[in-house]
C-alpha atoms as an extended CHARMM CRD file, in Angstrom:
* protein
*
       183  EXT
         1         1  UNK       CA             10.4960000000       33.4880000000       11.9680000000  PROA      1               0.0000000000
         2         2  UNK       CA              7.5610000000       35.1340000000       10.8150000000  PROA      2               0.0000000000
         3         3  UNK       CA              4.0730000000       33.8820000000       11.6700000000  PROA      3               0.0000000000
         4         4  UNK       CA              3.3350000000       31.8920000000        8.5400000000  PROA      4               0.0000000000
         5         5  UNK       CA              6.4900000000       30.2890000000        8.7750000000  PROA      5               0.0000000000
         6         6  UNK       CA              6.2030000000       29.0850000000       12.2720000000  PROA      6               0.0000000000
         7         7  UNK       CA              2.8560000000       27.9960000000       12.1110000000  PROA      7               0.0000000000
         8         8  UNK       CA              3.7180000000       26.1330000000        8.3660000000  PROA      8               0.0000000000
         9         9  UNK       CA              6.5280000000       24.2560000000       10.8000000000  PROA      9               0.0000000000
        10        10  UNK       CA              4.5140000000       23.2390000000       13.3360000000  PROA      10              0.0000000000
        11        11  UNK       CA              1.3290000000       21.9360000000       10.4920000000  PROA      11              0.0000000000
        12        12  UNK       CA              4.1610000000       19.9460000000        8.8940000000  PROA      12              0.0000000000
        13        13  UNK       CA              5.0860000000       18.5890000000       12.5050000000  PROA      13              0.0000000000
        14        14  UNK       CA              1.7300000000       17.9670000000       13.0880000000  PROA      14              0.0000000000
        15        15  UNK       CA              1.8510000000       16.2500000000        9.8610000000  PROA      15              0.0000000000
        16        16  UNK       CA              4.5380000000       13.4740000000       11.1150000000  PROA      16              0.0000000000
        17        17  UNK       CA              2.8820000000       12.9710000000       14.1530000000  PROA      17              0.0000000000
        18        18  UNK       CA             -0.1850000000       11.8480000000       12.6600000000  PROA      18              0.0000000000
        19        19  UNK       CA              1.8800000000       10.0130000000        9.9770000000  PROA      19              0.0000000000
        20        20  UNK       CA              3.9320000000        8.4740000000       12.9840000000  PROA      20              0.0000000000
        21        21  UNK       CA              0.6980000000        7.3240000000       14.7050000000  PROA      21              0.0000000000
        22        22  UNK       CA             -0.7140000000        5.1180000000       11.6830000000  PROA      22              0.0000000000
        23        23  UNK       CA             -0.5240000000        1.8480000000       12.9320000000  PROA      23              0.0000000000
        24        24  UNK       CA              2.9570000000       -0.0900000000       12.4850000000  PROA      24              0.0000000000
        25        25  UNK       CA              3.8950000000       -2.4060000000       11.0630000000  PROA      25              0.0000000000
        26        26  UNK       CA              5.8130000000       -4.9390000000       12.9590000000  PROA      26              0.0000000000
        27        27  UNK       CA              8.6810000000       -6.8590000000       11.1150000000  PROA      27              0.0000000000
        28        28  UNK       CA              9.9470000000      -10.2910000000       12.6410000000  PROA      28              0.0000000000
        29        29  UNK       CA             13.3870000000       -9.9800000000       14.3360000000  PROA      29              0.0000000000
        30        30  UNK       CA             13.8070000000       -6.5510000000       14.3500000000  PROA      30              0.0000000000
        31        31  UNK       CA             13.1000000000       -4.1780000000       16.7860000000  PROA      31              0.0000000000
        32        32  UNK       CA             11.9580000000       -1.4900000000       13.8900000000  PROA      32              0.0000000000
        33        33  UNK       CA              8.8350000000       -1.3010000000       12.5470000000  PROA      33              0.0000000000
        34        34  UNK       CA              7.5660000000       -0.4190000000        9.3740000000  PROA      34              0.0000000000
        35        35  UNK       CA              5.7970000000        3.4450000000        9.4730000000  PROA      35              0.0000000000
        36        36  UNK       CA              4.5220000000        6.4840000000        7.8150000000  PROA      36              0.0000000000
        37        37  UNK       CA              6.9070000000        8.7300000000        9.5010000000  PROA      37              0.0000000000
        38        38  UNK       CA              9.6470000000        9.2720000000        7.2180000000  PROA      38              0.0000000000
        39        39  UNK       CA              6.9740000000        9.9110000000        4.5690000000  PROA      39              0.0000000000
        40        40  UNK       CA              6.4990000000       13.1100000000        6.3030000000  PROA      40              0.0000000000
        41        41  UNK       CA             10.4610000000       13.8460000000        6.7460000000  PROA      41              0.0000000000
        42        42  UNK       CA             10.6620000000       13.2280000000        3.0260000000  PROA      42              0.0000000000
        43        43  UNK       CA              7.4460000000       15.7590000000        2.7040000000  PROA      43              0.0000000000
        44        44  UNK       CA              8.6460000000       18.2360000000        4.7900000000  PROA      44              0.0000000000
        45        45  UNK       CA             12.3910000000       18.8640000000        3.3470000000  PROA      45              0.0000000000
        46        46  UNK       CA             11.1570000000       18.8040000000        0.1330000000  PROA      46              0.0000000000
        47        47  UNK       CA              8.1140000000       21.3760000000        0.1450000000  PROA      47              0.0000000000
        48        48  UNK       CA              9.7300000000       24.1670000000        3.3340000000  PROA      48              0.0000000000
        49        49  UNK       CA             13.3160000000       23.7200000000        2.0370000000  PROA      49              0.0000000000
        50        50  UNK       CA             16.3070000000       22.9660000000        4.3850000000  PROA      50              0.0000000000
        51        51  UNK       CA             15.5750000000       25.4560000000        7.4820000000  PROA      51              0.0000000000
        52        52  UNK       CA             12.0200000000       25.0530000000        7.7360000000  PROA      52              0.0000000000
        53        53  UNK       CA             11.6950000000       21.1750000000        7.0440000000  PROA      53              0.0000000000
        54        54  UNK       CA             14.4600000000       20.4910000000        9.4800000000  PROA      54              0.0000000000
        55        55  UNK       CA             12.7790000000       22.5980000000       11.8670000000  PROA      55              0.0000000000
        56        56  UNK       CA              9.5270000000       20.3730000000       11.5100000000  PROA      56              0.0000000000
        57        57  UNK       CA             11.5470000000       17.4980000000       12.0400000000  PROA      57              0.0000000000
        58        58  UNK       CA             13.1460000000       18.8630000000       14.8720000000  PROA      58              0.0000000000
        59        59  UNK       CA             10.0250000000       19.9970000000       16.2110000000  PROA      59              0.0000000000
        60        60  UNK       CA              8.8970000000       16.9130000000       16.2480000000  PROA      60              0.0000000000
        61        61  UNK       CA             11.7630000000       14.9730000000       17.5490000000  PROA      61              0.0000000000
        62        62  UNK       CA             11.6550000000       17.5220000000       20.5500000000  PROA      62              0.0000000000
        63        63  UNK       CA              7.5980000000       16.7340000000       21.1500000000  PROA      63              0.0000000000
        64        64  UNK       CA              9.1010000000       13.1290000000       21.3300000000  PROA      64              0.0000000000
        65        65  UNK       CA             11.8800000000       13.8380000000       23.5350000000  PROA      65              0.0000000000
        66        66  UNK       CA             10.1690000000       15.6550000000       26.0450000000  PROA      66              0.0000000000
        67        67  UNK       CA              7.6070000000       12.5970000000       26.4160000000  PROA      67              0.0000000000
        68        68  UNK       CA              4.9000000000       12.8070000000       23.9590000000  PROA      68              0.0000000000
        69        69  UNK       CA              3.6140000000        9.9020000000       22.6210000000  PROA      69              0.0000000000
        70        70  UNK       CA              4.6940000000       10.6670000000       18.8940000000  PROA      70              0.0000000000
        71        71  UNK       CA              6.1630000000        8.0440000000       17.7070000000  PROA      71              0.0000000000
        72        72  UNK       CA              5.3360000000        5.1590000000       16.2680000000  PROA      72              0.0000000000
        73        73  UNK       CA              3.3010000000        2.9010000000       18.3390000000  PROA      73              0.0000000000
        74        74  UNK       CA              2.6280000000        6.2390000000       20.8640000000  PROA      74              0.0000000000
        75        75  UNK       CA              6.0240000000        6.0830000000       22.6560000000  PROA      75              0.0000000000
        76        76  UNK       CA              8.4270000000        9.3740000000       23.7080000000  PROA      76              0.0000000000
        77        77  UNK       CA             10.8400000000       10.0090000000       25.9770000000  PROA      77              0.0000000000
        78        78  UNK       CA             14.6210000000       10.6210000000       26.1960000000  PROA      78              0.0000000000
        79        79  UNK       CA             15.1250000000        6.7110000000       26.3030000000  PROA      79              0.0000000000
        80        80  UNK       CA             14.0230000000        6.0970000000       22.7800000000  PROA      80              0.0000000000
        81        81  UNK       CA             16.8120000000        7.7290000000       21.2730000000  PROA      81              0.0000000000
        82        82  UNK       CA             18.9710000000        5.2430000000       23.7080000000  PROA      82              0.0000000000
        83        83  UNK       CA             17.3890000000        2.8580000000       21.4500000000  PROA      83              0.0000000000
        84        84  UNK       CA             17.4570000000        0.4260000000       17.9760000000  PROA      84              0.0000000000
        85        85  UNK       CA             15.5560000000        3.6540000000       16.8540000000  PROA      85              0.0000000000
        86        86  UNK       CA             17.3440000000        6.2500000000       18.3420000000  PROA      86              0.0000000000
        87        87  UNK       CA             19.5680000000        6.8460000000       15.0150000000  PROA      87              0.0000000000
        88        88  UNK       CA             17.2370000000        6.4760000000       12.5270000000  PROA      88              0.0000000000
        89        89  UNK       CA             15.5370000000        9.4370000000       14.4820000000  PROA      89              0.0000000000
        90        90  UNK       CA             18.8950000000       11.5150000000       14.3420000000  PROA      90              0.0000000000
        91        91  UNK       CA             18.7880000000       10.6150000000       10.9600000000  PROA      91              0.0000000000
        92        92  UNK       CA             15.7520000000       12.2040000000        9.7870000000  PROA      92              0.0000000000
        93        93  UNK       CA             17.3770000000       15.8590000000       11.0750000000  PROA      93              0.0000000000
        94        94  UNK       CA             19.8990000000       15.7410000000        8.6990000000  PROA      94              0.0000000000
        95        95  UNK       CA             17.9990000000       13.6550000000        6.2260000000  PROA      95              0.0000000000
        96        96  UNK       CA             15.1590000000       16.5860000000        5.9560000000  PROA      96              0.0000000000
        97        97  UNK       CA             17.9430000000       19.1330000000        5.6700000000  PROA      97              0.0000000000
        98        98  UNK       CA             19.7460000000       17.4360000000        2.9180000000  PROA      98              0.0000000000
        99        99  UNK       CA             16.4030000000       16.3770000000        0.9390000000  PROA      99              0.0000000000
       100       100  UNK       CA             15.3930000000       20.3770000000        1.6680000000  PROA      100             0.0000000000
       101       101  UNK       CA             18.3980000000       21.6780000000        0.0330000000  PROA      101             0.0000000000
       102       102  UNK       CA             18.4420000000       19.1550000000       -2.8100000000  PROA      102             0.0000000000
       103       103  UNK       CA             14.6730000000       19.8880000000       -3.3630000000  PROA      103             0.0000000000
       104       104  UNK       CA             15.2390000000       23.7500000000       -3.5120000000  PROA      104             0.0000000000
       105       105  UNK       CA             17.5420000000       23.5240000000       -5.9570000000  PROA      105             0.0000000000
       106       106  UNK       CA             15.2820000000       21.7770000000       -8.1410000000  PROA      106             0.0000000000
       107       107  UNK       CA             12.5110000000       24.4240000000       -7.5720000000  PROA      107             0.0000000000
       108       108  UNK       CA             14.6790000000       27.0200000000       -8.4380000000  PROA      108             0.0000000000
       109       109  UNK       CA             15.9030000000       25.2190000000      -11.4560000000  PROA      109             0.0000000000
       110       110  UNK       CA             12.2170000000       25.6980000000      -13.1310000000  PROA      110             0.0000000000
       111       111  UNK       CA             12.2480000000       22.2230000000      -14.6250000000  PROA      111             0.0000000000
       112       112  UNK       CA              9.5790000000       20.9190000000      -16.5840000000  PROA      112             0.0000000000
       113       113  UNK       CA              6.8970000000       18.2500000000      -15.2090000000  PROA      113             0.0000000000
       114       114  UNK       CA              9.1400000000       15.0380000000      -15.3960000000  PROA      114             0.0000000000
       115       115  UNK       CA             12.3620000000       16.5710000000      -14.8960000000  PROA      115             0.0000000000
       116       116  UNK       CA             11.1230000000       18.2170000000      -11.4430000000  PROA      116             0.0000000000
       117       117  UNK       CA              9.2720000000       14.9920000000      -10.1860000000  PROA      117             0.0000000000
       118       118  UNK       CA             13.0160000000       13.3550000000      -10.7870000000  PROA      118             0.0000000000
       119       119  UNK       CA             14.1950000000       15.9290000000       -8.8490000000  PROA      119             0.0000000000
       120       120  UNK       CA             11.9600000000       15.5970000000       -5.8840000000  PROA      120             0.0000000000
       121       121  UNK       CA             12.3060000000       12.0830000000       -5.9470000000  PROA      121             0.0000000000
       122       122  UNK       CA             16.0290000000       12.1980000000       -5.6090000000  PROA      122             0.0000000000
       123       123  UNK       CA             15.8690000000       14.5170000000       -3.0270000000  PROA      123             0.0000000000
       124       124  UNK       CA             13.3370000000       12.3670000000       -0.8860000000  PROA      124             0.0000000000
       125       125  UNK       CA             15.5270000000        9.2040000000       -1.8020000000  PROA      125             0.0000000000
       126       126  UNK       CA             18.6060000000       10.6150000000       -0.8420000000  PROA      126             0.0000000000
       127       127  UNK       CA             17.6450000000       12.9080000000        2.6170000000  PROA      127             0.0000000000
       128       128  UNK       CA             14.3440000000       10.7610000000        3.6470000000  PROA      128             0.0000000000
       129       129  UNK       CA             16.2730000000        7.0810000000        2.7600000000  PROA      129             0.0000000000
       130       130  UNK       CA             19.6640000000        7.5120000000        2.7740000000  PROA      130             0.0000000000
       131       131  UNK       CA             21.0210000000        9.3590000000        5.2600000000  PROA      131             0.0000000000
       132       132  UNK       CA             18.5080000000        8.2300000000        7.8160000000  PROA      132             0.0000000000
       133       133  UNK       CA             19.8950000000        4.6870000000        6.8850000000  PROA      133             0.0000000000
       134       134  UNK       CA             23.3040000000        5.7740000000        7.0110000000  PROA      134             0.0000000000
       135       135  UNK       CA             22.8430000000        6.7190000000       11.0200000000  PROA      135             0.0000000000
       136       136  UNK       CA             20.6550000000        4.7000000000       11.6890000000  PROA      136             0.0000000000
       137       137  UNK       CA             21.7520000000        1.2750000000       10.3230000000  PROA      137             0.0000000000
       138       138  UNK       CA             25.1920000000        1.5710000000       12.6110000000  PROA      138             0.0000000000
       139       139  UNK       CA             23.5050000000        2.7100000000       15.4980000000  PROA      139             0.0000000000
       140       140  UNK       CA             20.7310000000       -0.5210000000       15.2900000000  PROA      140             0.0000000000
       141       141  UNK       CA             24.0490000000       -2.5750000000       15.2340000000  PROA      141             0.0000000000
       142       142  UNK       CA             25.7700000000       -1.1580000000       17.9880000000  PROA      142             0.0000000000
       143       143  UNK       CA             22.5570000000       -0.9270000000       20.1360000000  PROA      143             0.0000000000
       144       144  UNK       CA             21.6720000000       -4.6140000000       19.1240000000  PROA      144             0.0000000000
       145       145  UNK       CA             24.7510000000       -6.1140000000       19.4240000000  PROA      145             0.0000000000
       146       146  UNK       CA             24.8280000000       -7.0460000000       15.8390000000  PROA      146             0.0000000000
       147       147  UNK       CA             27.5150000000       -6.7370000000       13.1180000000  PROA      147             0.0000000000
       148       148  UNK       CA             27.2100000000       -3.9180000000       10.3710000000  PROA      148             0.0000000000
       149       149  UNK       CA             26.7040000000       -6.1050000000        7.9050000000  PROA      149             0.0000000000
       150       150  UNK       CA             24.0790000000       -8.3900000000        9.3540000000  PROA      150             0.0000000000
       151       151  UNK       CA             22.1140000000       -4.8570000000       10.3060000000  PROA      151             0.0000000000
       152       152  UNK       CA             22.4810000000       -3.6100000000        6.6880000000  PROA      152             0.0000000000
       153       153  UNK       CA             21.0040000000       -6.7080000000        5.3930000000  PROA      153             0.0000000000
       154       154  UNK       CA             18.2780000000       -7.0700000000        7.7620000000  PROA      154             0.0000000000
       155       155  UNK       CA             16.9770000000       -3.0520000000        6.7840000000  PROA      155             0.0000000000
       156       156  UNK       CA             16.6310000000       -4.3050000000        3.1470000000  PROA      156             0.0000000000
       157       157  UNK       CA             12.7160000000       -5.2360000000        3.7720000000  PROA      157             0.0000000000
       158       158  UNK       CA             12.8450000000       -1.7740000000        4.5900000000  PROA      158             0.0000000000
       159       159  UNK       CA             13.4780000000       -0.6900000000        0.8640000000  PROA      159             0.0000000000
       160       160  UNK       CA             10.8540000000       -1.3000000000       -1.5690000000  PROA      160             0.0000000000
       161       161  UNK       CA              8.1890000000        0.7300000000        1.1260000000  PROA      161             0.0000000000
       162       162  UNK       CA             10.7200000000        3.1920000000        1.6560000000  PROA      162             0.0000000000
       163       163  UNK       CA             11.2100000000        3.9590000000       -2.4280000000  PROA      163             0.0000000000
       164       164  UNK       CA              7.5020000000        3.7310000000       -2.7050000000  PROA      164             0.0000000000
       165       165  UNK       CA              7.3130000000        6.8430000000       -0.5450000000  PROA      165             0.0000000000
       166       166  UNK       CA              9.9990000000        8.6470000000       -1.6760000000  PROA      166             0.0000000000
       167       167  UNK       CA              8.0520000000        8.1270000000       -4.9770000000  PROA      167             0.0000000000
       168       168  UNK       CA              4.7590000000        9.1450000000       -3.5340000000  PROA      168             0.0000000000
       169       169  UNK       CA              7.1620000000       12.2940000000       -1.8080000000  PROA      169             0.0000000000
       170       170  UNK       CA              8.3370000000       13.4000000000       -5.5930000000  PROA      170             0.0000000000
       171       171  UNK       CA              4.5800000000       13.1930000000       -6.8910000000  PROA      171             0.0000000000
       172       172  UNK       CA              2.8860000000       15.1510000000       -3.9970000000  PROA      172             0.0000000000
       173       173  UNK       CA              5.7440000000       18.0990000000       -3.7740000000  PROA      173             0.0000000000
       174       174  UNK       CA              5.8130000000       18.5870000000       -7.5740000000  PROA      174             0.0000000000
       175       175  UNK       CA              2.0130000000       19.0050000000       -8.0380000000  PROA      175             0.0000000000
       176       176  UNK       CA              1.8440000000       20.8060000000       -4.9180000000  PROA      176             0.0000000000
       177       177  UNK       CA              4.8310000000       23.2400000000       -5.8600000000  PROA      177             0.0000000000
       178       178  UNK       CA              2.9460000000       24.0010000000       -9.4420000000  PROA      178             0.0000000000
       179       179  UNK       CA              0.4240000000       26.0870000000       -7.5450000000  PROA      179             0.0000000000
       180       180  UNK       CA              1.7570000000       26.8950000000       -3.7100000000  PROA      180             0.0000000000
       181       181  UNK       CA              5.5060000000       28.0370000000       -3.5200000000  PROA      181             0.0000000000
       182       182  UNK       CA              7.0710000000       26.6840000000        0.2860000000  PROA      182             0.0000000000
       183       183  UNK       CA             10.6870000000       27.7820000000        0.3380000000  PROA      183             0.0000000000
């Protein structure tokens, strides 16, 4: 990697840390709270593209693994991703490649102002909601002792915050793209 490219991987890990470390939310009966950080998965796919953002994730992931305390409410350590949490943190890997690849090809497309915030927010929707929530829903069951269904259900509080920032993910990236190209 060249120098701007590392050191735009490690900002945008940066950048999840600090989202990570806004205070969480806590949400009755589950033992997953509501955060920032997959506002910055959603970020980072879409504006570096599928090798960079998923290197920012994974950056940050490994900060966490090692024993940082980046994640939400300052924890780290292998034994998180033993956790309810652990897939949802798997999750944002391939989440931030998927929403960097979808979001590239909207870039490249040269859409228009609407058509390009669409775009974006598909992307973020898709890599930032659902594939984290396709890992990580099973794994909260199987961790928690819960059936799929009952796990499913319980995530749906999850949703409307979760749509708001893949929203809030389309807006940023498409006025951001108009004047600095990432990928």
């Amino acid at each position: 990697m060249r120098t701007r490219n590392t050191v735009t991987v490690a900002m945008f890990a940066a950048f999840i840390v600090v989202l990570s470390l806004a205070p969480p939310i806590p949400v009755p009966a589950l033992p997953v709270p509501i955060t920032l950080q997959a506002l910055g998965v959603m970020l980072a796919g879409c504006m570096l593209g599928p090798a960079r953002g998923t290197a920012a994730v994974a950056l940050y992931l490994l900060l966490a693994a090692i024993g940082l305390p980046v994640l939400p409410g300052g924890r780290g350590g292998l034994g998180v991703y033993a956790g309810p949490t652990g897939g949802f943190l798997i999750g944002m890997l391939v989440g931030a490649a998927l929403c960097g690849a979808m979001a590239q090809r909207v870039a490249r497309t040269g859409a228009g102002t609407v058509t390009a915030m669409l775009g974006y927010f598909a992307a973020a929707l898709c890599g930032g909601l659902v594939v984290v929530y396709a890992v990580g829903i099973p794994w909260l069951a199987a961790i928690a002792g819960m059936p799929l269904d009952k796990a499913a259900l319980a995530m749906a509080v999850f949703l409307p915050g979760d749509i708001a920032k893949a929203v809030l993910a389309a807006v940023v990236t498409q006025r951001v793209r108009r004047v600095w190209t990432f990928s």
